[in-house]
C-alpha positions as CSV (number, residue, x, y, z in Angstrom):
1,X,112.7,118.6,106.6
2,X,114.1,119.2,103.9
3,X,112.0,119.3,100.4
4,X,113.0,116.3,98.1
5,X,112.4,116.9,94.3
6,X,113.4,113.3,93.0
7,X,110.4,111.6,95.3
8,X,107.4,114.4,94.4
9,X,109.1,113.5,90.7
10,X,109.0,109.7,91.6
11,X,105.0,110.2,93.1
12,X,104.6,112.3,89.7
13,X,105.8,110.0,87.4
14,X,103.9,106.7,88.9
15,X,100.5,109.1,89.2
16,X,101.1,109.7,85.4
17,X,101.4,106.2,84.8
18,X,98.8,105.0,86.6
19,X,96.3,107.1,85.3
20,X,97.5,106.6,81.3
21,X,97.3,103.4,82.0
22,X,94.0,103.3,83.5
23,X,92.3,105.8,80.6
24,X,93.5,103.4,77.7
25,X,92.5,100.5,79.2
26,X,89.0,101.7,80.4
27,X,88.4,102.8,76.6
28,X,87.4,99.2,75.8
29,X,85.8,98.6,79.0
30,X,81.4,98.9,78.1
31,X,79.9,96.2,79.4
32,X,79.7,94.9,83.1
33,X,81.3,92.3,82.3
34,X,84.5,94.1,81.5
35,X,83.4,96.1,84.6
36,X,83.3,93.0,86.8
37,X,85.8,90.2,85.3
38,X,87.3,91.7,82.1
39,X,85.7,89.9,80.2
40,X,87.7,86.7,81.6
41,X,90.1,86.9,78.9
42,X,93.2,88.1,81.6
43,X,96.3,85.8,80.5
44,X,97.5,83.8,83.2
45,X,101.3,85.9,83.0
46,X,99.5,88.9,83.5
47,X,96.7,87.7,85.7
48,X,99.7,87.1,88.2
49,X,101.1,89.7,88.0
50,X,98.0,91.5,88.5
51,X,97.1,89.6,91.2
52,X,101.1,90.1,92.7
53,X,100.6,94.0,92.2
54,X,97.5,94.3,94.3
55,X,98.8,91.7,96.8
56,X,101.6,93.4,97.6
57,X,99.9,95.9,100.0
58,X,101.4,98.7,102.3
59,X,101.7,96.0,104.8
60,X,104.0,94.1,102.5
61,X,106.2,97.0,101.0
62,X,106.4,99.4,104.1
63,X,104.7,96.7,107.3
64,X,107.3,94.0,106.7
65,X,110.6,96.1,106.9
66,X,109.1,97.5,109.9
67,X,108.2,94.0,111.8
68,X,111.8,93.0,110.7
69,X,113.2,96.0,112.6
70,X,110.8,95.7,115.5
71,X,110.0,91.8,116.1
72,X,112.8,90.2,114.3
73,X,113.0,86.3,113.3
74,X,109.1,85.9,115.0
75,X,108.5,88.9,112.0
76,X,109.5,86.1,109.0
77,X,106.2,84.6,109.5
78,X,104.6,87.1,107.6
79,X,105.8,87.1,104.6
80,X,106.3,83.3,104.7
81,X,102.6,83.3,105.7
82,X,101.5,86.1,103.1
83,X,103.3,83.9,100.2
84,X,102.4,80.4,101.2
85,X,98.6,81.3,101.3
86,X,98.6,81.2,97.7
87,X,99.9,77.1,98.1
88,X,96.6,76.2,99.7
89,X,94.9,78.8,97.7
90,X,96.1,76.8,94.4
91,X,95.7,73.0,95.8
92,X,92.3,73.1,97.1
93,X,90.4,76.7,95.6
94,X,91.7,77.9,92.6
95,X,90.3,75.9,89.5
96,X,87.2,74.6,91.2
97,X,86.3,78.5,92.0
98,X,87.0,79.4,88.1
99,X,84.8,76.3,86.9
100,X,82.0,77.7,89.4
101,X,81.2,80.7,87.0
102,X,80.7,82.9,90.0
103,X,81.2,86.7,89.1
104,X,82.1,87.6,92.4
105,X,82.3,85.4,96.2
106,X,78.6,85.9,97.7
107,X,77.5,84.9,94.0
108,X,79.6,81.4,94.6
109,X,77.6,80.8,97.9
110,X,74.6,81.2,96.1
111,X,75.2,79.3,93.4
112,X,77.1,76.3,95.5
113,X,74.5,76.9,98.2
114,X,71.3,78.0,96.8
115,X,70.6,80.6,99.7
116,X,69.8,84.2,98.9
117,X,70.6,84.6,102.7
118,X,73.6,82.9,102.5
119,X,74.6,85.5,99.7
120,X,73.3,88.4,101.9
121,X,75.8,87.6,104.8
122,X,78.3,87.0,102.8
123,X,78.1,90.6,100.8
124,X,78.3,92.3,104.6
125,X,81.3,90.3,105.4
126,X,83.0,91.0,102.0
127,X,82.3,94.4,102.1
128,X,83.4,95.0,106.1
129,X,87.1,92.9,104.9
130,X,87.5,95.0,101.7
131,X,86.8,98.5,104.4
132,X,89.3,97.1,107.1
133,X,92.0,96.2,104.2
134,X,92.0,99.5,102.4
135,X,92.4,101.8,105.5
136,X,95.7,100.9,106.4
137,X,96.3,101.2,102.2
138,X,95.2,105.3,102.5
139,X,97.3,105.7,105.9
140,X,100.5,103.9,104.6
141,X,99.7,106.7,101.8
142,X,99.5,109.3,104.5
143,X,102.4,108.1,106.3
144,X,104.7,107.9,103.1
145,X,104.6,111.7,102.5
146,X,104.6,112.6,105.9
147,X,107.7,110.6,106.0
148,X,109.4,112.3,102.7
149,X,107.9,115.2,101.9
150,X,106.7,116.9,105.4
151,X,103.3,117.4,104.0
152,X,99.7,116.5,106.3
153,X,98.9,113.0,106.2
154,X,95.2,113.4,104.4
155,X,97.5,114.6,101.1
156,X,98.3,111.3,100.5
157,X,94.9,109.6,101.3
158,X,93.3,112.0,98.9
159,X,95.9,111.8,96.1
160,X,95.3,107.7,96.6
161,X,91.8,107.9,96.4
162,X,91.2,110.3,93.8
163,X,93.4,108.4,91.3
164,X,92.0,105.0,92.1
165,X,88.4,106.5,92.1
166,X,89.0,107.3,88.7
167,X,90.2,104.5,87.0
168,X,87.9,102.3,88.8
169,X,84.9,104.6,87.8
170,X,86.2,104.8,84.4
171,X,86.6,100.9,83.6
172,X,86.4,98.8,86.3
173,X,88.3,95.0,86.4
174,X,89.2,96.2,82.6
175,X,91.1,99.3,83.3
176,X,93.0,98.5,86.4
177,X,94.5,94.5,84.9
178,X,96.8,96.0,82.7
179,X,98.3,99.0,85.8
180,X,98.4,96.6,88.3
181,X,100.6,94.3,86.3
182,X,102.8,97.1,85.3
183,X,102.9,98.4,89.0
184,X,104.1,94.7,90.4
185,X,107.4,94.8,88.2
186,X,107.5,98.7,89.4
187,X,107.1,97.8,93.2
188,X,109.7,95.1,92.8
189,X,112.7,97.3,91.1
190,X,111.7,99.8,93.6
191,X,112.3,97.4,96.4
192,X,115.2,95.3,94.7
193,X,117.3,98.7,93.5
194,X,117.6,99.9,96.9
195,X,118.2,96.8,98.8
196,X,121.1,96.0,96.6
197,X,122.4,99.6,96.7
198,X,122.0,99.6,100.7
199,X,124.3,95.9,100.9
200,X,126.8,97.3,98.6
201,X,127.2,100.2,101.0
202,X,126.9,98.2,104.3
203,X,129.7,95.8,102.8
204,X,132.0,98.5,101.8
205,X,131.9,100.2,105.1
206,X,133.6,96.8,106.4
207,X,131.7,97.8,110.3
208,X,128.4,97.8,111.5
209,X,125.9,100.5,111.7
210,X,126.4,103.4,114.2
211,X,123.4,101.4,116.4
212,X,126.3,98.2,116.7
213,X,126.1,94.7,115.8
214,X,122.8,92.8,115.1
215,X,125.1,89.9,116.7
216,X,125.3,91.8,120.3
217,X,123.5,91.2,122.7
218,X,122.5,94.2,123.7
219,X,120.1,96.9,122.3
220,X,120.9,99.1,119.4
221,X,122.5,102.4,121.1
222,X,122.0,105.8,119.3
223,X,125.6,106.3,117.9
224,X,125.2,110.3,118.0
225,X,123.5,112.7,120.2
226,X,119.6,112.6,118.8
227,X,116.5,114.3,118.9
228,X,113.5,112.4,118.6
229,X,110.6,113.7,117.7
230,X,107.0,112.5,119.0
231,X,104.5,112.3,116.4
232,X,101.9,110.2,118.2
233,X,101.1,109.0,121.3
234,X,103.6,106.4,122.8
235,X,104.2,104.6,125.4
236,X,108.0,102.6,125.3
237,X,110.1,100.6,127.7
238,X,113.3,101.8,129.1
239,X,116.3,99.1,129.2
240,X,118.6,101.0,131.0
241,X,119.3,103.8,133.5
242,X,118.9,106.6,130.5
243,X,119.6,109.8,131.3
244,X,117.7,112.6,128.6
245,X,116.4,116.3,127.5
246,X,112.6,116.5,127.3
247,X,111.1,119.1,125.7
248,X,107.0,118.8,125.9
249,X,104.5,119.4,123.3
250,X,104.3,123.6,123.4
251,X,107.0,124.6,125.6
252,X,110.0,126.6,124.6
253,X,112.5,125.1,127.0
254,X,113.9,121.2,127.7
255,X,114.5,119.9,131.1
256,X,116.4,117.3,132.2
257,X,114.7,113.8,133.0
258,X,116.4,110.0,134.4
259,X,114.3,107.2,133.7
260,X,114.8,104.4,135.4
261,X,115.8,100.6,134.4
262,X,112.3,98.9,133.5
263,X,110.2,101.8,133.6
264,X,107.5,102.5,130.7
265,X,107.1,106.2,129.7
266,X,104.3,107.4,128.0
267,X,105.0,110.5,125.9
268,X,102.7,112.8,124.0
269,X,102.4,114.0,120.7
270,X,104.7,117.2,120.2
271,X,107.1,116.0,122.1
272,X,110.7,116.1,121.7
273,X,113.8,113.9,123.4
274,X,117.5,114.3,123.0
275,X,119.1,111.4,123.7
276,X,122.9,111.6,124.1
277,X,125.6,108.9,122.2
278,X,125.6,105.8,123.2
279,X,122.6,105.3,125.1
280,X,120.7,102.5,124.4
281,X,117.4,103.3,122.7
282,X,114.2,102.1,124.1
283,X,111.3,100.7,122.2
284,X,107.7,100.4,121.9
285,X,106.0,98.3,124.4
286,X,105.5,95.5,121.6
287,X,109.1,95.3,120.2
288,X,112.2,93.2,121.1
289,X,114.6,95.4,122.9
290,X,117.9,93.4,123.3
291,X,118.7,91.7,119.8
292,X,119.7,88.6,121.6
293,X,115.6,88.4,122.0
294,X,115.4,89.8,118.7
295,X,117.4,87.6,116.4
296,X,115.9,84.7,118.5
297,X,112.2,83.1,117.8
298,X,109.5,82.7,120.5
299,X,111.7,84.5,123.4
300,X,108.6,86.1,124.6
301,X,107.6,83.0,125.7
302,X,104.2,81.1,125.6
303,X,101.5,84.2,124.3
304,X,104.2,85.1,121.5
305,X,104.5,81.0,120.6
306,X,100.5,81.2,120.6
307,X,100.3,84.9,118.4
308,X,102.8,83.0,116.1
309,X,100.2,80.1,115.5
310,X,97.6,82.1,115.3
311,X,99.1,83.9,112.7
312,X,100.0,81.1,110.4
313,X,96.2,80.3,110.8
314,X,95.3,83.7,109.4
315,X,97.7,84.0,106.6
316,X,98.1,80.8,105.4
317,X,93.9,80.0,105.4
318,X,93.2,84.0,105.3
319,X,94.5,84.4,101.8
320,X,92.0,82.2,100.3
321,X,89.0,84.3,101.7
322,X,90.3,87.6,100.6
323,X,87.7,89.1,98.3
324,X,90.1,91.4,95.6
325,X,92.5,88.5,95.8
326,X,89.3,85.8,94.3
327,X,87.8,87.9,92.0
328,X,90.7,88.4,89.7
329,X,90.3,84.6,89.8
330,X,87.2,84.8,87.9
331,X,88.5,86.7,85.4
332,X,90.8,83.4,84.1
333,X,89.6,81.6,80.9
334,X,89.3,78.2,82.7
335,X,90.1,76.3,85.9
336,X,93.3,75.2,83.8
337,X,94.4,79.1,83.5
338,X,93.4,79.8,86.8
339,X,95.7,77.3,88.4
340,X,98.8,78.5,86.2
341,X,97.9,81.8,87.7
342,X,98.6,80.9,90.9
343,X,101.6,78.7,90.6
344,X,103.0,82.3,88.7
345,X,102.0,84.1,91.6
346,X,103.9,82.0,93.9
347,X,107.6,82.7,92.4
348,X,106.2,86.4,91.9
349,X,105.7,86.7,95.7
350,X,108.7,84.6,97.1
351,X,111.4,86.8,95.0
352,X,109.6,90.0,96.2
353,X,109.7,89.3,99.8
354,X,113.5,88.2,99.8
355,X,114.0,92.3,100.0
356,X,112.0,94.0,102.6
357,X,113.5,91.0,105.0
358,X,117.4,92.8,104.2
359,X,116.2,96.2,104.9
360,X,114.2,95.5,108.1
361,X,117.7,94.2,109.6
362,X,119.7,97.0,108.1
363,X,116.8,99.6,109.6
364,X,117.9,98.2,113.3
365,X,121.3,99.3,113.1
366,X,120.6,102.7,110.8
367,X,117.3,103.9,112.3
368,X,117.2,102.6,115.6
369,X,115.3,105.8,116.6
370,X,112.0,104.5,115.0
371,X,111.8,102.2,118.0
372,X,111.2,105.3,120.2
373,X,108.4,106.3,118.3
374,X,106.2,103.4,117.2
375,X,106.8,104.2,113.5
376,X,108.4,101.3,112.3
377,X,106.9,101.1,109.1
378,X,108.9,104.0,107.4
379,X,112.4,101.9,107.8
380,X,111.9,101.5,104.2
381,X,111.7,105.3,104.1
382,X,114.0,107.0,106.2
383,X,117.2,103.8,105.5
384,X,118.4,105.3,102.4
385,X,119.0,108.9,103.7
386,X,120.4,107.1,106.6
387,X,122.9,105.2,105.1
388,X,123.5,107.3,101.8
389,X,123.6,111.1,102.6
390,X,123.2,113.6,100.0
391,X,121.7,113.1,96.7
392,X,122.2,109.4,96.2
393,X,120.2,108.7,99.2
394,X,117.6,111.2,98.1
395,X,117.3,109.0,94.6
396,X,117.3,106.0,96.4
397,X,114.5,107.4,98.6
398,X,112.2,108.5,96.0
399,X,112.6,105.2,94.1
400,X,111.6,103.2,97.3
401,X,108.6,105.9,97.5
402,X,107.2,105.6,94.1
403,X,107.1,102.3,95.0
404,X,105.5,102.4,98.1
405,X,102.8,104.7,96.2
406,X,102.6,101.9,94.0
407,X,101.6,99.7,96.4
408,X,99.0,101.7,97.9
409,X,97.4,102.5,94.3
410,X,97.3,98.8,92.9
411,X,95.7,97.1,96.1
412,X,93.6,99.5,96.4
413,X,92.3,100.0,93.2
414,X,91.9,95.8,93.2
415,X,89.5,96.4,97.0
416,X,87.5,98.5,95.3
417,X,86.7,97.0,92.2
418,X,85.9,93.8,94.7
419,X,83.6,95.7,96.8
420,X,82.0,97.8,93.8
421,X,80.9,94.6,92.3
422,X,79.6,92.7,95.0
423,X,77.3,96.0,96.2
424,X,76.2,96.6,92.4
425,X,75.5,92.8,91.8
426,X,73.8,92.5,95.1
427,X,72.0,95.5,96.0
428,X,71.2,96.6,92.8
429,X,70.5,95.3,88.8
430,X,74.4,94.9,88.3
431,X,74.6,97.8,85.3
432,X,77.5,99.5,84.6
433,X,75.8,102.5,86.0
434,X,74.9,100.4,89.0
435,X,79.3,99.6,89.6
436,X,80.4,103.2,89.1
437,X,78.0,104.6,91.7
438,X,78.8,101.6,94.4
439,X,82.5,102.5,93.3
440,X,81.9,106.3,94.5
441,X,79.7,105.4,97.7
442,X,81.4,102.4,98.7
443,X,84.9,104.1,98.5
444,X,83.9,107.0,101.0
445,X,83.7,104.2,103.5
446,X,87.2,103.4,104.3
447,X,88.6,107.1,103.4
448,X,86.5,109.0,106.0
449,X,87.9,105.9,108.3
450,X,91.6,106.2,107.6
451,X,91.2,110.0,108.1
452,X,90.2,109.6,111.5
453,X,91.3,106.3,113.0
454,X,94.8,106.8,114.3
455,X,97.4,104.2,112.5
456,X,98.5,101.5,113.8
457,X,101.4,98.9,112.5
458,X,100.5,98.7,108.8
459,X,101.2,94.9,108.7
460,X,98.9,94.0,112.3
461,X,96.3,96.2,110.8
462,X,96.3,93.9,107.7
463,X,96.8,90.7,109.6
464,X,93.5,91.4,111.3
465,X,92.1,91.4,107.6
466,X,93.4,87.8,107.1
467,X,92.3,86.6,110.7
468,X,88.7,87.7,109.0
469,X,88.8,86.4,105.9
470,X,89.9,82.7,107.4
471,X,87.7,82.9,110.1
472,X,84.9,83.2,108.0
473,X,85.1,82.4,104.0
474,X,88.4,79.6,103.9
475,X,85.7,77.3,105.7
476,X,83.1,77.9,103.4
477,X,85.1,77.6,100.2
478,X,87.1,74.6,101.6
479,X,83.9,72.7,102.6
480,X,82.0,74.2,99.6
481,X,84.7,72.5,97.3
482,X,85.4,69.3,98.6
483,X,82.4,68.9,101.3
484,X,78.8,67.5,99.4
485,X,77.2,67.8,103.3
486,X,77.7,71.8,103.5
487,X,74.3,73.0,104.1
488,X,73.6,76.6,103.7
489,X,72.4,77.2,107.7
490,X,75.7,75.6,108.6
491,X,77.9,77.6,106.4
492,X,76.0,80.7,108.0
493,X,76.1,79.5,111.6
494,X,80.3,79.0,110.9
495,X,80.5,82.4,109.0
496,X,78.4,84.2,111.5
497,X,80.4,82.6,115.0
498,X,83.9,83.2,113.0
499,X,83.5,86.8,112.0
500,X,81.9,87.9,115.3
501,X,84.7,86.0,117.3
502,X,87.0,88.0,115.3
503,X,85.1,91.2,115.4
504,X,84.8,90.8,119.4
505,X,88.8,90.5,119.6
506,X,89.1,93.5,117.0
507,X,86.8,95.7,119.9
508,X,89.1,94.7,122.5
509,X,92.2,96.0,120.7
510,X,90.5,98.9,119.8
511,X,89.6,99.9,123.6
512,X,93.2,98.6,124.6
513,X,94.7,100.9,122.2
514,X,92.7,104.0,123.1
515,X,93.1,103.4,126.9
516,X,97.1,102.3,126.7
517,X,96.3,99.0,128.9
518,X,97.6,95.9,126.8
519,X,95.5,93.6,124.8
520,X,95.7,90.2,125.7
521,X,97.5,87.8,122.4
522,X,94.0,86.7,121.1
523,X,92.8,90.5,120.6
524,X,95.7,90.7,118.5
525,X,95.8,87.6,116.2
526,X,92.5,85.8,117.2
527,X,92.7,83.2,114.2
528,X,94.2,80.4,116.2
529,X,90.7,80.5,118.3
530,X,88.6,81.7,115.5
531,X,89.4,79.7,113.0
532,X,88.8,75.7,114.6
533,X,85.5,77.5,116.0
534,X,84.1,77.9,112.4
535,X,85.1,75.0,111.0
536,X,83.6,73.1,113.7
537,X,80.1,75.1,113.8
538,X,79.9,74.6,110.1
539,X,80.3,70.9,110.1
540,X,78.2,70.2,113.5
541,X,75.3,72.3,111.8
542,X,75.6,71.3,108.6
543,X,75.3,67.4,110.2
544,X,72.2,69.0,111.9
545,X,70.5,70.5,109.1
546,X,70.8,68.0,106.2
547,X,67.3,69.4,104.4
548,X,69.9,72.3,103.7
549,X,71.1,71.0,101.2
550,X,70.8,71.9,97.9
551,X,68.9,69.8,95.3
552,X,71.4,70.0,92.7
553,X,74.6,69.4,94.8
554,X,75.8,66.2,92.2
555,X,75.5,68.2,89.3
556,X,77.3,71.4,90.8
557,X,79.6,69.4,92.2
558,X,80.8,67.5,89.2
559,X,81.2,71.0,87.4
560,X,83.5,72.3,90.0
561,X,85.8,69.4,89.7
562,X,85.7,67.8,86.1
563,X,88.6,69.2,83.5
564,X,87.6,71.5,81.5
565,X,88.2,69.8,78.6
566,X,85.0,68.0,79.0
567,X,83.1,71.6,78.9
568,X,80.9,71.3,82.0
569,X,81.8,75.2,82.6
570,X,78.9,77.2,82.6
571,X,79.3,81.3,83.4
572,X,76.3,82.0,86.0
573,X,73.4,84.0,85.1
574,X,74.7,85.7,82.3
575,X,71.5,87.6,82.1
576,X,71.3,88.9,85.1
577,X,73.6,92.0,84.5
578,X,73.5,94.3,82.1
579,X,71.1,94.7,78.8
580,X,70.9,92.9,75.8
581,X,73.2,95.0,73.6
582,X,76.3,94.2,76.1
583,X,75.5,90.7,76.4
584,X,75.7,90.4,72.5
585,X,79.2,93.0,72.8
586,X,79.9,90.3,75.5
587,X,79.6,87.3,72.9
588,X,82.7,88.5,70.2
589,X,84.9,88.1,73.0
590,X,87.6,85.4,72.2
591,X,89.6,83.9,75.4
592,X,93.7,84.1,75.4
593,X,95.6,81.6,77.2
């Protein structure tokens, strides 16, 4: 491939940014407060867009165009589901979480709860959420400059994590506010730019793409003779009597090869196919072949109508238990503020996902040969040299990967300040000593991970992260919020059964994956089982255990829910972290609205 200066100057030029960025901010980042909820002086404008530019993952820049291309209309559920958490997330969680003066989630348990064990289980699930989230975040890194720039996949894992580490390190909640903001509005010209340049040129050619019609019923054909090239293990379906050149991982020679109509092939890394004009292409095991099936909802019938439930369970209810989507939360003025955040963060979301949605379906008639490999999620990537040859599509390129680099940067720089705080808070005296070595330790975690886990389908790998997060935190902050019988042993018991349900259905897909046998639906999206579980073991043994509640629960009660106006606020255990000199530092700090 060949060496594209625009996208290493695109990668440059965010890295720069980033890191400027980061350094000016951090300069005024000395106490843990500003380490763990700057301060709580974030304005709600740029609180949202914060909170939009480390939402806006790899499974929502890359993952999204690639379920388009792969699943079709059953794909829209994602980013309907991904932007409509933040509707139950601002009804029912939003203020009464700010009012709760919590610093991070285990600390709101505690203080709604009064368990220390409460808080302890909590901090384990937190931490195993933030891990699973930021994997995929380092191998959509990896994957992106595989895609454009032909260098290993660790390159971009390291260049990620070393730029995240140090603006993290360097300033914590304070220093990465302010890039995360500016990365949204990068992430969304990235993605707008080339969706309206790709239209323009779809429209002017006045014919569909050389795969044919997304209106035929058939499969997408290869529209010239192609080589495919094998970069991990896949196993695909073939639609039709397809007759191609194989040429295995080390040999020097192809041979001929017919598959048959409705045979699966399993092909190893290394290898290459050359598929002649016009055959039809076959796909992954997991993707709509004909588009008839494609542009049409539920065809796979009853376990694809249940994975689509069980999906809305996880993103609609999952998005409320995500830990670096709360704690910028706490980093609002007031319940008022925090509420205005997310009603910001709602039109912020809904105009983004408008564009990966146009270049999914233009990727199945451009890049049909994605199918064949598994590696949906570089449509985004490969569709402008597809469409635009020559130096336009190379521009185009590197503005969709500087945005894509973007996205990997901002959510995980907002996963790791989540996680640093919760394991300096909880494991240690909460110093801004104590953040910057959880920051360092923790972070290892998920890197070693995504360097040796294979990847999987950036925006599954995520889902699975939401399936979590409902199954075990949505019932404990619903109930905690509008519940005054939640006992701490019941909102254990639910946490406990929800995230083990989910963690036995993550095993299964694991094994499935490794062995090649399929996974049944639940292994996939287990929230539509998980979920009713722990709501039910919560309530039954919360009605079980009534001397688990706590003491206080009118008082904390009335604080989560009055206005603010009538100052019932209080910020938790303000001298728990830190030393005397930063809580007085603390103290000049004046709120902006």
């Amino acid at each position: 491939m060949q060496l594209n200066p625009w996208a290493l100057s695109g990668i440059a030029t965010v890295a720069a940014m980033t890191f400027y960025l980061g350094h000016r901010s951090s300069r005024f980042a000395n106490t843990t407060h500003d380490f763990l909820v700057a301060r709580r002086t974030v304005r709600s404008r740029r609180n949202a867009a914060a909170i939009s530019g480390e939402y806006l993952s790899a499974a929502s820049f890359l993952g999204i165009a690639g379920i388009i291309l792969k699943e079709g209309a059953d794909g829209l559920w994602f980013p309907i589901g991904f932007a409509a958490g933040y509707l139950a997330l601002m009804l029912f969680v939003a203020a009464p979480l700010r009012r709760s003066g919590a610093y991070t989630l285990p600390d709101f348990l505690e203080a709604r709860l009064g368990s220390v064990a409460l808080r302890r289980c909590g901090t384990f699930f937190v931490v195993f959420i933030g891990i699973l989230y930021m994997v995929p975040q380092l191998q959509g890194a990896g994957l992106a400059l595989t895609t454009v720039l032909s260098v290993p996949g660790w390159v971009g894992a390291v260049t990620v994590f070393a730029l995240v580490g140090i603006n993290v390190i360097a300033g914590g909640m304070r220093a990465i506010t302010v890039v995360q903001a500016f990365q949204y509005w990068l992430k969304l010209f990235a993605i707008a730019l080339p969706a309206f340049a790709l239209c323009a040129v779809f429209l002017a050619g006045g014919k569909p793409g050389p795969a044919g019609s997304l209106g035929s019923p058939a499969p997408p054909v290869f529209g010239a003779e192609t080589t495919v090239d094998i970069r991990t293990d896949v196993t695909f379906e073939v639609g039709t009597l397809t007759q191609v050149a194989v040429r295995p991982a080390g040999a020097a020679t192809e041979h001929a090869e017919i598959w048959v109509q409705g045979s699966a092939q399993r092909l190893s890394q290394g290898t290459q196919v050359r598929f002649p004009a016009g055959t039809a292409v076959p796909t992954v095991t997991d993707a709509k072949a004909a588009n008839s099936d494609w542009l049409r909802p539920g065809s796979g019938g009853l376990a694809d109508l249940l994975q689509t439930y069980s999906l809305i369970f996880a993103t609609f209810l999952g998005t409320m238990g995500l830990p670096h989507v709360l704690v910028r939360f706490y980093t609002n003025p007031d319940g008022r503020s925090a509420r205005r955040t997310t009603l910001h963060v709602l039109l912020l979301l809904g105009l983004f996902y408008l564009f990966p949605i146009i270049l999914g379906a233009l990727s199945r008639m451009y890049v049909p040969e994605l199918l064949v490999t598994g590696q949906t999620d570089a449509a985004v990537l490969r569709l402008p040299s597809a469409m635009v040859p020559g130096v336009a599509g190379q521009v185009i390129g590197a503005v969709v990967l500087a945005g894509a680099f973007a996205a990997f940067l901002s959510t995980s720089s907002g996963l790791l300040v989540s996680l640093a705080g919760v394991v300096s808070t909880d494991l240690s005296k909460g110093r801004v000593l104590d953040f910057r070595i959880a920051a360092g330790v923790v972070g290892l975690v998920p890197f070693a991970l995504a360097l040796v886990l294979r990847p999987n389908d950036l925006s599954l790998s995520v889902g699975m992260s939401f399936a979590l997060a409902a199954s075990t935190f949505s019932p404990l902050l619903l109930l905690g919020v509008w519940w005054r019988g939640l006992t701490w042993p019941g909102a254990m018991a639910g946490m406990i059964f929800g995230g083990g349900l989910v963690l036995g259905a993550l095993g299964v897909e694991m094994v499935s994956r490794f062995t090649g046998d399929p996974a049944p639906w639940f292994a996939d999206q287990p929230a539509l089982i998980t979920v009713p579980v722990a709501f039910a073991v919560t309530i039954l043994v919360s009605l079980a255990t009534p001397n688990g509640k706590p003491a206080d629960v009118n008082p904390i009660m009335l604080r989560l829910h009055a206005p603010d106006r009538l100052g019932f606020m209080r910020d938790r255990a303000v001298a728990r972290f830190g030393q005397a000199e930063e809580r007085v530092r603390m103290g000049r700090g004046r709120h902006r609205k």
